[in-house]
C-alpha positions as CSV (number, residue, x, y, z in Angstrom):
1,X,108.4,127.5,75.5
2,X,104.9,125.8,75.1
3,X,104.7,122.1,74.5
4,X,102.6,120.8,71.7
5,X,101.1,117.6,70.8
6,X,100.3,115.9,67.8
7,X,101.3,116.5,64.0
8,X,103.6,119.6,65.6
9,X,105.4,116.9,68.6
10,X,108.1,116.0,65.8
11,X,109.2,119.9,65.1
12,X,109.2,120.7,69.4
13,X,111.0,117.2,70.2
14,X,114.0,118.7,67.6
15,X,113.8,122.0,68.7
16,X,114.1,121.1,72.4
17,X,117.4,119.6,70.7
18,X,118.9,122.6,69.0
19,X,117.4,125.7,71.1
20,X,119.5,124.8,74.5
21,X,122.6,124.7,72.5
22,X,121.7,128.4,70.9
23,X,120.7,129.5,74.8
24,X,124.1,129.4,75.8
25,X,123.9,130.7,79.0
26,X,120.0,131.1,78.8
27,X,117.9,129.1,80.6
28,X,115.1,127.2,79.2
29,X,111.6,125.8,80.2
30,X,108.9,123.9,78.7
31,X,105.8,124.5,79.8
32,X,103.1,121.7,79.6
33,X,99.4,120.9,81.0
34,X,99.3,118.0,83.1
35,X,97.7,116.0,80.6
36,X,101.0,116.5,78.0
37,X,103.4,114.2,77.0
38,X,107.4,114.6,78.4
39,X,109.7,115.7,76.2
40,X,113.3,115.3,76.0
41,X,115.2,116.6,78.5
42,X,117.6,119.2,77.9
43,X,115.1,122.0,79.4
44,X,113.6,122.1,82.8
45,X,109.8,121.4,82.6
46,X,106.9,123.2,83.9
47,X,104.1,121.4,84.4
48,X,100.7,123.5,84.8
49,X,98.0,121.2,86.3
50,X,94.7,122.0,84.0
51,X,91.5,119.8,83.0
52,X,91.4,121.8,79.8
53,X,93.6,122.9,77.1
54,X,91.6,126.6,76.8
55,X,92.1,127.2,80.8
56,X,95.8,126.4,80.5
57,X,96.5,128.6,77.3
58,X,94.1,131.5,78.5
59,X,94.5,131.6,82.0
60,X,97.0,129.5,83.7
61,X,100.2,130.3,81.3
62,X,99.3,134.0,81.5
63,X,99.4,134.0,85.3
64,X,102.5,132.0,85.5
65,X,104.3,134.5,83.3
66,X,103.0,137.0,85.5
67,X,104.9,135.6,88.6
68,X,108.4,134.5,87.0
69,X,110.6,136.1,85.0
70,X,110.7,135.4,81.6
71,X,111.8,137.2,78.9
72,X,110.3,135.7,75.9
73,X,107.7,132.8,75.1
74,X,108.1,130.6,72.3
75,X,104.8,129.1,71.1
76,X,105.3,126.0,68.5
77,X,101.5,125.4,67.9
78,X,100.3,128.7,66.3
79,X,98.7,130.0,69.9
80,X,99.8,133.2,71.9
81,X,97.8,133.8,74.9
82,X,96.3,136.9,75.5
83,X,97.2,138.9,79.2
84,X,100.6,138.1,78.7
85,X,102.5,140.4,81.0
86,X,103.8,143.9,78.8
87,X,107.8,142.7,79.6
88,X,107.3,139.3,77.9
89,X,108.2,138.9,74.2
90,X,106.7,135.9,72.5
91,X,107.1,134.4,68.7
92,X,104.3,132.6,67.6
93,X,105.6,129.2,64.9
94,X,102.9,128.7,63.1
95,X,102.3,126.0,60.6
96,X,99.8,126.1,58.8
97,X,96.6,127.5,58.1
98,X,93.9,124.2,57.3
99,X,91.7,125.5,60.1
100,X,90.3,128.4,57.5
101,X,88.8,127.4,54.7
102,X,91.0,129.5,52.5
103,X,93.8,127.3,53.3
104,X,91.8,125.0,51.7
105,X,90.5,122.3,54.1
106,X,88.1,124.5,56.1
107,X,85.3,123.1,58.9
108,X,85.3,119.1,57.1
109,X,89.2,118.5,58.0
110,X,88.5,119.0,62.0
111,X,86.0,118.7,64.7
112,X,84.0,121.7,64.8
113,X,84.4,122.9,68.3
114,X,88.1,122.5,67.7
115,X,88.0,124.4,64.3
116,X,85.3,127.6,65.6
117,X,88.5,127.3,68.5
118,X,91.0,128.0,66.3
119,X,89.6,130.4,63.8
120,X,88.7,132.7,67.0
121,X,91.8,132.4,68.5
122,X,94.3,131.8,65.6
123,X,94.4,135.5,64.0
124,X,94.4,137.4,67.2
125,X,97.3,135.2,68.5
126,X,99.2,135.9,65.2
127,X,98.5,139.6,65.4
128,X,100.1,140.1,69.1
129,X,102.5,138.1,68.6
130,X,106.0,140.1,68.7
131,X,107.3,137.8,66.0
132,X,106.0,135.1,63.6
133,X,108.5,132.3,62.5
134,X,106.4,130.7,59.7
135,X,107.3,127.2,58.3
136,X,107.3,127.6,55.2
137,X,107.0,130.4,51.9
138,X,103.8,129.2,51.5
139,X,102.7,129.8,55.0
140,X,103.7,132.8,55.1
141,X,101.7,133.9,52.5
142,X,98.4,132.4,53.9
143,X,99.4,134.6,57.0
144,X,99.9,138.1,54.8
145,X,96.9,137.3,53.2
146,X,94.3,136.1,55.5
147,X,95.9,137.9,58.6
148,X,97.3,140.7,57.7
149,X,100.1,140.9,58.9
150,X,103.3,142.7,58.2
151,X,105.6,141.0,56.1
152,X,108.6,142.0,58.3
153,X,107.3,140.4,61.3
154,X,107.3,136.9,59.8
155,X,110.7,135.2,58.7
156,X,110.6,131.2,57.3
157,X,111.9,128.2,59.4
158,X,112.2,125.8,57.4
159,X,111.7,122.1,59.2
160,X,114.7,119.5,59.2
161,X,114.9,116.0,58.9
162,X,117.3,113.7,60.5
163,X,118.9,110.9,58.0
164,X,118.3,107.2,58.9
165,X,120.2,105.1,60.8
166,X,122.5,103.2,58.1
167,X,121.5,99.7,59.9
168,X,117.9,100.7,60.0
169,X,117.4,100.8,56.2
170,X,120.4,98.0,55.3
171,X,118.1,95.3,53.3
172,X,118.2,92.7,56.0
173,X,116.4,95.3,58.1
174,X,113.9,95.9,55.7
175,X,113.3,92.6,54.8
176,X,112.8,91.7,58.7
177,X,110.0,95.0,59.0
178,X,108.3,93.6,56.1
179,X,108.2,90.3,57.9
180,X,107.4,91.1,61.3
181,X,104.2,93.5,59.5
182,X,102.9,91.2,56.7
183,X,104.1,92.6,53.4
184,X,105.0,89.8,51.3
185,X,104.3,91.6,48.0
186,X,106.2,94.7,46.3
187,X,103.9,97.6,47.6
188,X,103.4,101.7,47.4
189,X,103.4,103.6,50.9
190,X,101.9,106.3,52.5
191,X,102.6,107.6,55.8
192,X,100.3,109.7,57.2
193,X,96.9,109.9,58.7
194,X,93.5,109.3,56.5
195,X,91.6,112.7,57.6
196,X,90.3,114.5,54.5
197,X,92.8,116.9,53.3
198,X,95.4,114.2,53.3
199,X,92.7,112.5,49.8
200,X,93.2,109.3,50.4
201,X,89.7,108.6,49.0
202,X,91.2,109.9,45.5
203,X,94.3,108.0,45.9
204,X,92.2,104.8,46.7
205,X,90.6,105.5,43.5
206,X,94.1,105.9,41.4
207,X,95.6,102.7,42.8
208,X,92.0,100.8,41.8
209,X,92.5,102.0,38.0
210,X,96.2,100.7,38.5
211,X,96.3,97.6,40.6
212,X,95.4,95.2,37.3
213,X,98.4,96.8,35.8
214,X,100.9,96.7,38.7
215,X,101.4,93.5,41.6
216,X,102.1,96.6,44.1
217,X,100.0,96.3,47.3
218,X,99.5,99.8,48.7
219,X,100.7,100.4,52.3
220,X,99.7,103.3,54.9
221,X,100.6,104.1,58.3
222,X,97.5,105.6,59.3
223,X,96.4,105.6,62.5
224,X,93.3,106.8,64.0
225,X,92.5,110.0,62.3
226,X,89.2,112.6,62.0
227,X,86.8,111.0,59.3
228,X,89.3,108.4,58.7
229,X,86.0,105.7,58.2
230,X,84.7,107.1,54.9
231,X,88.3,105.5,53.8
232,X,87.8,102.3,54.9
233,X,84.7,102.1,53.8
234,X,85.9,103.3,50.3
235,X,88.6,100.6,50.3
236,X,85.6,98.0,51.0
237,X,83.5,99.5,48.2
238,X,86.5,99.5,45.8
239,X,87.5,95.9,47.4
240,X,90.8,96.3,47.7
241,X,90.6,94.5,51.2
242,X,92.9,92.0,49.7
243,X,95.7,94.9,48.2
244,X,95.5,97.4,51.0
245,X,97.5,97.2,54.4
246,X,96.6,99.5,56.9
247,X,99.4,99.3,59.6
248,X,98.7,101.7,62.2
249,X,101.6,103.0,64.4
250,X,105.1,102.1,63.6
251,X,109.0,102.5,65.3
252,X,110.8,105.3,63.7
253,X,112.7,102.4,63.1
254,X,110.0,100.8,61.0
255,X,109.0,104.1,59.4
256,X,112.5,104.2,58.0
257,X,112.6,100.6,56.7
258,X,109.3,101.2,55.4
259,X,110.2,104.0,53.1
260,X,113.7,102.4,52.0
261,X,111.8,98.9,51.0
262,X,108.7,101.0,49.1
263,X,108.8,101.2,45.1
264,X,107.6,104.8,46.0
265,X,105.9,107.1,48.5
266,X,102.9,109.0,47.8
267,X,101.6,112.1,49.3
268,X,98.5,113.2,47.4
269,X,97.6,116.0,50.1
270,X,95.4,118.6,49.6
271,X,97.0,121.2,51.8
272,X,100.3,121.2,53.9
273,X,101.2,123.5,55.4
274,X,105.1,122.2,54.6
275,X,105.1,118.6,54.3
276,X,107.5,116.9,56.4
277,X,106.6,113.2,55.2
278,X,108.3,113.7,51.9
279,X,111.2,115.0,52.6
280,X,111.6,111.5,55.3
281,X,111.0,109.3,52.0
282,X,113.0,110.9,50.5
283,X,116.0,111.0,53.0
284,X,115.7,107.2,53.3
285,X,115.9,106.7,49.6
286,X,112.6,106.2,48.6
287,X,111.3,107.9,45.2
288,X,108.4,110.2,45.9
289,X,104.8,111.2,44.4
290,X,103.7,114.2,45.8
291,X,100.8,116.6,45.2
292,X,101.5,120.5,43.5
293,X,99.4,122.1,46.1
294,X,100.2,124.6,48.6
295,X,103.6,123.5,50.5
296,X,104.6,120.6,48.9
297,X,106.2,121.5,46.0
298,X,108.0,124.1,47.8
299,X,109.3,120.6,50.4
300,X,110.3,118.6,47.5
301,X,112.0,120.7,45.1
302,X,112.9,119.1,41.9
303,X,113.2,115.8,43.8
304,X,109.4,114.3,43.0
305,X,107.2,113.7,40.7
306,X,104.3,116.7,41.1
307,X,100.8,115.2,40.4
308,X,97.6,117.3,40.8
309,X,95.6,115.7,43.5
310,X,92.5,117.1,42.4
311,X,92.5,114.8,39.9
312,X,93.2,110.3,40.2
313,X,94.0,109.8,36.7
314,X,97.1,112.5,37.8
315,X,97.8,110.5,40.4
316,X,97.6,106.7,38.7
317,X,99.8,109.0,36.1
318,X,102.1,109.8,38.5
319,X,102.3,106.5,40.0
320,X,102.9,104.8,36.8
321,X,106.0,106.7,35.7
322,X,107.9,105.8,38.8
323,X,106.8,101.9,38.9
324,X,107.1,101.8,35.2
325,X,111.1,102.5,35.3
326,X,114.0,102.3,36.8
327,X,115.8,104.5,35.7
328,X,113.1,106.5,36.6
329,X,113.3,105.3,40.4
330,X,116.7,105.8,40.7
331,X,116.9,109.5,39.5
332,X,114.5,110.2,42.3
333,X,116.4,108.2,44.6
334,X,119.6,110.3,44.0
335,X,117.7,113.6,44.0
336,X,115.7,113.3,46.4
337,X,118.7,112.1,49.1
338,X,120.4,115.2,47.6
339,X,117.3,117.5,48.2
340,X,116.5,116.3,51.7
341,X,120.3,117.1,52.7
342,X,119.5,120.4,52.8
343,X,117.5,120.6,55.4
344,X,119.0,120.4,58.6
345,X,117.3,120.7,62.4
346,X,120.0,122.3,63.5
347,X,119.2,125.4,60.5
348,X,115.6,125.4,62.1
349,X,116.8,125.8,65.8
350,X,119.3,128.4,64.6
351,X,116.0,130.6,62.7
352,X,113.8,130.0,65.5
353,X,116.0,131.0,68.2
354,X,117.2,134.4,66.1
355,X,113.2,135.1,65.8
356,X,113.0,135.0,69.3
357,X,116.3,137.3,70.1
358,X,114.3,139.9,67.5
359,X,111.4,139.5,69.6
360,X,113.5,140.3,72.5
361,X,115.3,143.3,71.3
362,X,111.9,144.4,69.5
363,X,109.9,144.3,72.6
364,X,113.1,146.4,74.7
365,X,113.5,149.1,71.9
């Protein structure tokens, strides 16, 4: 198995959980450049020394392959490499598609060398891939229709998420978060970065039109992200310097006690490829607001109120029917703890680890 960084660290960091106990007696090892984080360890690591992450992917994983015996590669962050040895099954997880532009971010949502990177490498990886485990319906309908590729050779994995720790969202613990980071007034929270897909710049907007109305402070994780200045200096312009609480990194801990002590979570993305965030509000309790684009209805269920994010008044509408009631609040707190059961990690190790005995058996028949 590859490592990967970033927004795909949460899904690996589980799966490294789950896949060892499927392995049974299979061994397994995670493969890393010397400039990647550790990972939990139930696997044994293999760390490939690289000043780049092209030279690792392209050359030095291939060769390593070449002179071990491995049966099958698992690759978490959409990349197969090419010269992979002919014995060597590999299942690509791929999760989501915001590097083309008909995925709907396009160029704007990344650095452009990264992007041009991606969109070379992206639909040829998918292609020789033996398998494609994609995370979501929706995915897997970007990857039929922009790749094509066979629907048979892509089954859905859907992401899990792990319920809080009882003492971690009691209100004493909330009260202490809210404390220890400054909130002193009843707020609305985001978690997630401010790069452009994620619209923060319309969701500034909503909250503007409903901040006379409401004495809710709005609240974002957000830490350094692409673009992530045009927000700030939207906030500025808006001047809502006095309402809006950029908090940066926070504990799991925190994160949970954030959710839990929030009148609601937002999520006004433009594309997801699943949306993870929502379903973690909404395991912790917290009533959700959440865009009717791509993935996210499909994460939420019947569990949220859908807005379209195309639009702020949607969103301030949105918004507004969740602070406006309680009973309101508390419907979406029941369904959405009943709609976030569902998904388990376990479920997502089990799918992941059955893609990659088909690759197995695939590439051996």
């Amino acid at each position: 198995m590859q490592v990967a960084t970033g927004g795909a660290r949460v899904l690996i960091d589980h799966l490294l959980r789950t896949l060892p106990v499927k392995a049974g007696s299979d061994s397994l090892h995670v493969f890393r450049p010397a400039t990647g984080d550790r990972l939990p360890r139930e696997a044994e690591e293999v760390v490939l020394p690289t000043i780049h992450h092209f030279l690792y992917e392209n050359i030095l994983l291939p060769l390593y392959l070449r002179r071990h015996p491995v049966d099958v590669l698992i690759c978490p962050k959409n990349l197969v490499p090419p010269f992979l040895p002919a014995h060597v099954a590999s299942v690509a997880v791929v999760l989501d598609l915001a590097y083309f532009p008909a995925a709907g971010a396009g160029v704007r949502e990344y650095k452009l060398c990264d992007a041009l990177y991606m969109r070379a490498f992206m639909r040829a990886s998918a292609r020789r891939a033996t398998h494609v485990v994609a995370i979501s319906k929706h995915t897997r309908q970007d990857l039929i229709k922009l790749f094509a590729l066979a629907p048979k050779r892509i089954s859905v994995a859907y992401p899990g998420v792990a319920s809080p720790k009882p003492e971690t969202i009691s209100p004493d613990a909330v009260t202490n978060v809210k404390h220890a980071l400054g909130l002193h007034r009843p707020y609305i929270f985001y978690a997630g970065s401010l790069s452009p897909r994620k619209n923060a710049i319309r969701l500034l907007h909503a909250f503007a039109e409903l901040k006379d109305q409401m004495p809710h402070d709005l609240v974002v994780t957000a830490g350094k992200s692409w673009k992530d200045k045009a927000v700030e200096r939207e906030m500025a312009q808006l001047q809502l310097a006095d309402r809006f609480h950029r908090l940066g990194t926070v504990t799991e801990d925190q994160l949970h006690a954030l959710y839990r002590g929030a009148a609601l979570s937002v999520y006004p993305s433009l594309y997801e490829g699943f949306g993870l965030p929502v379903l973690e509000a909404m395991a912790c309790g917290c009533p959700v607001v959440a865009s009717n684009r791509s993935a996210v209805p499909e994460a939420v269920g019947d569990a949220a109120v859908l807005v379209n994010p195309l639009q702020e008044a949607d969103i301030k509408r949105g918004m507004l029917e969740v602070l406006q009631s309680e009973a309101r609040r508390e419907q979406l707190r029941k369904a959405g703890r009943q709609h976030a059961a569902k998904f388990r990690w376990e479920s997502f190790g089990d799918k992941v680890y059955a893609a990659a005995e088909q690759a197995f058996h695939s590439k051996r028949s």
